[in-house]
C-alpha positions as a LaTeX table, in Angstrom:
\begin{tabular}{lrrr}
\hline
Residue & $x$ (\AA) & $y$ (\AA) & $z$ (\AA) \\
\hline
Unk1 & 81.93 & 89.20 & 105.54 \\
Unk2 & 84.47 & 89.64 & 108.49 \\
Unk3 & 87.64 & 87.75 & 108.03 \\
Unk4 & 87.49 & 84.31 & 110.39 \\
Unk5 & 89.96 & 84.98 & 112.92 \\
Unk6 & 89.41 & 88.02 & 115.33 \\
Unk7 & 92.19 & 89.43 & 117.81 \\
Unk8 & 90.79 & 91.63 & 120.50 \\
Unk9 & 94.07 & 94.15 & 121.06 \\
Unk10 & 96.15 & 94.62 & 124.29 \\
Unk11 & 97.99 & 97.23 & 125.54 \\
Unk12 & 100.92 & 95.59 & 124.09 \\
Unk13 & 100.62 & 95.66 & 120.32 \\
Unk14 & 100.42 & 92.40 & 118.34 \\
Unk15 & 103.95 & 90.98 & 117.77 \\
Unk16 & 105.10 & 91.37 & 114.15 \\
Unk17 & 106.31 & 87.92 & 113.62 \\
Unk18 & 102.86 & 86.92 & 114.07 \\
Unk19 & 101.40 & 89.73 & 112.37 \\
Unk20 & 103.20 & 88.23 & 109.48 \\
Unk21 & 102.48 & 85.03 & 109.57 \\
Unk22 & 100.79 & 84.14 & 106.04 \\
Unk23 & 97.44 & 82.45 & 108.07 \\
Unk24 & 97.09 & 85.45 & 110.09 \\
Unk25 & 97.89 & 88.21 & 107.20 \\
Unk26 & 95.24 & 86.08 & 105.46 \\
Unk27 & 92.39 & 85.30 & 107.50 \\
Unk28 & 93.30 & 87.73 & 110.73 \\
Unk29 & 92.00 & 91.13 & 112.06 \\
Unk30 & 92.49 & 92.96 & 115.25 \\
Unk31 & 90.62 & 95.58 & 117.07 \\
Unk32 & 90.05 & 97.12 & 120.41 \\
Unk33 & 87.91 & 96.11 & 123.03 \\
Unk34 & 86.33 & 99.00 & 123.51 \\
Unk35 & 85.14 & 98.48 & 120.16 \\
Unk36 & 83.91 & 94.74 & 120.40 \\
Unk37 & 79.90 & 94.52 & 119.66 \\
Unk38 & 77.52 & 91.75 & 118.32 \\
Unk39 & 78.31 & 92.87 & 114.84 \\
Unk40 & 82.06 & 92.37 & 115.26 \\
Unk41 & 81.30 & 88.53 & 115.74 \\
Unk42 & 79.69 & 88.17 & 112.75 \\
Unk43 & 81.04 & 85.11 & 110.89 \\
Unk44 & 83.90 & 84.86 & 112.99 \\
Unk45 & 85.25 & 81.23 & 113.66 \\
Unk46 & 87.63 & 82.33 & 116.67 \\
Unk47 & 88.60 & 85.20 & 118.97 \\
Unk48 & 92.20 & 85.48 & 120.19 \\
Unk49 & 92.23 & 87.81 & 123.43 \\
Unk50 & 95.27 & 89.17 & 124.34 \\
Unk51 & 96.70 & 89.02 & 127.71 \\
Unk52 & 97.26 & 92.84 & 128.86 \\
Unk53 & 93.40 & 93.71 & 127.87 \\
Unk54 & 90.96 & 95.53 & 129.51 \\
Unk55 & 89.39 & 92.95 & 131.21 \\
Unk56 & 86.52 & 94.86 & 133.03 \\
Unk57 & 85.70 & 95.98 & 129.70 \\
Unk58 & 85.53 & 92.28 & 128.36 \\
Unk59 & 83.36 & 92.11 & 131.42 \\
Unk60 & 81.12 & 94.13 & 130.30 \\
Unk61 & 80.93 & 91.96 & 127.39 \\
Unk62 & 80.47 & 88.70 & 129.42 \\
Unk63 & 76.47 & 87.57 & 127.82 \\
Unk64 & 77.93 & 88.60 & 124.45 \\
Unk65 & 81.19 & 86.65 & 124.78 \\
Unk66 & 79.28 & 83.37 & 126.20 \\
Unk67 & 76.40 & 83.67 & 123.90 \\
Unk68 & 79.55 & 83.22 & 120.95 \\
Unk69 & 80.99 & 80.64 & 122.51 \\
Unk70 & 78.07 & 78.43 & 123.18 \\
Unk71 & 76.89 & 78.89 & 119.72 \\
Unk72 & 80.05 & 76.96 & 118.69 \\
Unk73 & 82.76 & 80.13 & 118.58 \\
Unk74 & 86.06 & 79.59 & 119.70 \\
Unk75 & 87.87 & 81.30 & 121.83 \\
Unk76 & 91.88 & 81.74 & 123.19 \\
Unk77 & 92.82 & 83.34 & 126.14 \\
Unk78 & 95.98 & 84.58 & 127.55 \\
Unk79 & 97.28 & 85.91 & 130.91 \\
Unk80 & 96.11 & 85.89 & 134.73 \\
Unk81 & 92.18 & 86.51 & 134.66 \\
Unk82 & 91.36 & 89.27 & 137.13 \\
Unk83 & 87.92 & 89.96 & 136.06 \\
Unk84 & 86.64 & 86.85 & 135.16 \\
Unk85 & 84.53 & 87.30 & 131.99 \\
Unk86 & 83.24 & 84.56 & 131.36 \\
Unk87 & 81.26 & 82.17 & 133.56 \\
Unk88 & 83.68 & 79.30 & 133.49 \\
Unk89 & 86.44 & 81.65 & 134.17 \\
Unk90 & 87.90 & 82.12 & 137.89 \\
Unk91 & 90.87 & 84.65 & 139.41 \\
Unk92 & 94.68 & 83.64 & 138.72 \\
Unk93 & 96.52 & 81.81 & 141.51 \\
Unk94 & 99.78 & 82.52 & 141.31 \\
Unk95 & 102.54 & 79.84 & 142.35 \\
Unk96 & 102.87 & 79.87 & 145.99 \\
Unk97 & 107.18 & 79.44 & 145.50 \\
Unk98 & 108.91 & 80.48 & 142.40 \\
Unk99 & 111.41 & 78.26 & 142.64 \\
Unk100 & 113.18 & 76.02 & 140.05 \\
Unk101 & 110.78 & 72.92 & 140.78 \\
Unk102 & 107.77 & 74.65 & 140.92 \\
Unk103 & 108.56 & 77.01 & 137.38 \\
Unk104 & 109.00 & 73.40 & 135.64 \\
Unk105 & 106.42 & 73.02 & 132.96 \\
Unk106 & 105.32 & 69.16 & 131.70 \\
Unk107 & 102.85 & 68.03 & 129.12 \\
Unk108 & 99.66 & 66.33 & 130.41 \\
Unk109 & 97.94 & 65.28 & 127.01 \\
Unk110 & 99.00 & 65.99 & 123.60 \\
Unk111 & 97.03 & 68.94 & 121.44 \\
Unk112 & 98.00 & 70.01 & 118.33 \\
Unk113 & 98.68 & 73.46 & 118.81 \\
Unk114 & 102.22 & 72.30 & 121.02 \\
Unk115 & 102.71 & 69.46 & 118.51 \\
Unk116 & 106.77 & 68.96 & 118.25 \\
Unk117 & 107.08 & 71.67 & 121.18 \\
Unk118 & 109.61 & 70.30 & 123.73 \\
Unk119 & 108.65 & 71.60 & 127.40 \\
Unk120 & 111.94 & 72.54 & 128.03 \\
Unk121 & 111.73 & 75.36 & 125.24 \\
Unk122 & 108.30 & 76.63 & 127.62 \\
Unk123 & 110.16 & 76.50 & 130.73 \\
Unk124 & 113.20 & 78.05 & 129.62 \\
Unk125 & 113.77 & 81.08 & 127.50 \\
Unk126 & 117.20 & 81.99 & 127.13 \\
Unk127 & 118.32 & 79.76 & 129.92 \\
Unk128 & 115.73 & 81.69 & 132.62 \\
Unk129 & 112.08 & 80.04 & 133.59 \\
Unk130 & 109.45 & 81.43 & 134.09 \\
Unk131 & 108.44 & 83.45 & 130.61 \\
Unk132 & 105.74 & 80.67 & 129.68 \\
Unk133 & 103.95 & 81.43 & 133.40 \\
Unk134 & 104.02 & 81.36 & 136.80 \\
Unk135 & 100.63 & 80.04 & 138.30 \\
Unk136 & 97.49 & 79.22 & 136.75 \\
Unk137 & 93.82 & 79.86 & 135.67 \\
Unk138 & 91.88 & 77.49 & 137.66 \\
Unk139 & 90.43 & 74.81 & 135.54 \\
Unk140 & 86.45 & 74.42 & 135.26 \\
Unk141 & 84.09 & 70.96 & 135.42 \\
Unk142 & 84.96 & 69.13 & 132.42 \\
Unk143 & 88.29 & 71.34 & 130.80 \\
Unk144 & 91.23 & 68.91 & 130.42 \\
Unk145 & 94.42 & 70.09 & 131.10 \\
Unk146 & 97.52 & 70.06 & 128.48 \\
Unk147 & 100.45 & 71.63 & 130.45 \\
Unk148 & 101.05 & 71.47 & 134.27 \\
Unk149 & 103.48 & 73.76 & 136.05 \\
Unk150 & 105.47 & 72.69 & 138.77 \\
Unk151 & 105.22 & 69.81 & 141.34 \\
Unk152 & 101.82 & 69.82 & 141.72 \\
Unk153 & 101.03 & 69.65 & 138.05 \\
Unk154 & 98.86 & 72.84 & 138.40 \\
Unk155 & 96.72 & 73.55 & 135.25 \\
Unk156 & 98.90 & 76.53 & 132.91 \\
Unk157 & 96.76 & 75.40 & 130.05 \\
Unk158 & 93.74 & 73.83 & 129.13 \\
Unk159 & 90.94 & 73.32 & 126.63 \\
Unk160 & 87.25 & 73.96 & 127.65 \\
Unk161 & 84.60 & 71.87 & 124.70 \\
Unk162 & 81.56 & 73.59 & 124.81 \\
Unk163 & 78.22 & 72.44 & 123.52 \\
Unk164 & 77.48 & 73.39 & 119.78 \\
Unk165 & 81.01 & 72.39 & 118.91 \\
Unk166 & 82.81 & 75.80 & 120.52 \\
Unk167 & 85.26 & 75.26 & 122.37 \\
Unk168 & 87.96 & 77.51 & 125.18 \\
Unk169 & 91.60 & 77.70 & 125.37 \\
Unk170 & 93.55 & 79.21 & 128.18 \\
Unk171 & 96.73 & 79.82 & 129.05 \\
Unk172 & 97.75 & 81.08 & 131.88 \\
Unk173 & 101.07 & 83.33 & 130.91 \\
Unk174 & 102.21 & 85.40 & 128.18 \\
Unk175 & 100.93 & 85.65 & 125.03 \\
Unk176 & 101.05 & 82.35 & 123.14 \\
Unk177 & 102.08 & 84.26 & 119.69 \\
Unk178 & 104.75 & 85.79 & 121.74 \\
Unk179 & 107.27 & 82.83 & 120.42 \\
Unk180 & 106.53 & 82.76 & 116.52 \\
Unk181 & 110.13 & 84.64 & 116.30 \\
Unk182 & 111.78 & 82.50 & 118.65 \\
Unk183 & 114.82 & 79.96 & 117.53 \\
Unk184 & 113.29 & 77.15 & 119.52 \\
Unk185 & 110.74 & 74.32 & 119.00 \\
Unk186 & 108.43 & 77.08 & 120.74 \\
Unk187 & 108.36 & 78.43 & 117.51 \\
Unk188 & 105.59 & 75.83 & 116.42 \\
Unk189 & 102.89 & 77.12 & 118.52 \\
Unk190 & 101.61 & 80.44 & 116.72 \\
Unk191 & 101.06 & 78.63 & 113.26 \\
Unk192 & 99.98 & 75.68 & 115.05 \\
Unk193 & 97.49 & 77.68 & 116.87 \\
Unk194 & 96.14 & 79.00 & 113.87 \\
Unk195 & 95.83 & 76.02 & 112.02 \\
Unk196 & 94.00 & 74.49 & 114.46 \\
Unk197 & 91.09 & 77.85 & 114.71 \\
Unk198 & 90.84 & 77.36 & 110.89 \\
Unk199 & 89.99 & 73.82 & 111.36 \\
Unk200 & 86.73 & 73.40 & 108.94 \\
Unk201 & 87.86 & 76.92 & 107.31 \\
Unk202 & 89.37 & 76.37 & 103.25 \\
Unk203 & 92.69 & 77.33 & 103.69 \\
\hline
\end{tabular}
């Protein structure tokens, strides 16, 4: 039986203050996506995709990915999609001005995987915005947005329910796990995120 939580591998290799997170060293495995078939899903309760993947080989992939997802998988997604692969999914749009204003991230509903995150440790890192993203993955019929970027509000993150109880989450910057070494409230998500793809899973 494969372990519950699958990470589908980068070019960047998975951070090590994730890797070492006691959930993940647990219940986690990674491979590539060249490698991804039917029998890789195989009692897996989520799929993490990192954002510097190969997407025209997730492409490729697109019935088997879907096919997971509407049989009640879920699913996290990082970075600007280029190859959309997945129905729902459309091209990046990156902000139109990077300016202060429009790098300003703000919550739109609460979710527990940014529970106790204060927007001000997304939209600065170090004292410099822009590291948690700078445009977004445009959001589908019935996703609901949790963080907006910049005037407009534009949608940097969202969650997708699906029927059969799966359900999408994108985010439209870095990595997510990219902050479970950093000194900040940001710290919160990458256990938080876990904890909430184990939901229904004895931990």
């Amino acid at each position: 039986m494969h372990p519950p939580l699958l990470f589908i591998e980068g070019v960047a290799p998975l951070g090590q203050a994730f890797f070492h997170l006691p959930l993940w060293r647990e219940y986690g495995r990674a491979i590539r996506v060249y490698d991804l078939d039917a029998q890789c899903l195989e009692g897996v309760q989520a799929v993490l995709v990192a954002g510097h993947v190969d997407q025209r080989a997730l492409q490729a992939r697109q019935s088997l990915l879907d096919h997971y997802l509407q049989q009640g998988g879920s699913m996290v997604i990082n970075g600007h999609v280029a190859y959309p692969f997945l129905p729902m999914l459309r091209p990046f749009v990156p902000l139109a001005e990077r300016n202060m204003a429009g790098l300003q991230v703000q919550r739109l509903m609460e979710h527990p995987v940014f529970r106790g995150v204060d927007t001000y440790d997304l939209t600065y890192r170090r004292g410099v915005a822009g590291f948690y993203g700078r445009g977004h993955n445009p959001l589908p019929p019935g996703a609901k947005a949790i963080h907006g970027i910049g005037p407009q509000a534009l949608p940097l993150d969202w969650e997708l329910p699906l029927a059969g109880a799966g359900r999408l989450l994108v985010h439209g910057g870095n990595d997510l796990w990219m902050y479970a070494a950093d000194n900040t409230s940001a710290r919160r998500i990458a256990p938080q995120l876990l904890e909430w793809l184990l939901e229904g899973v004895t931990v």
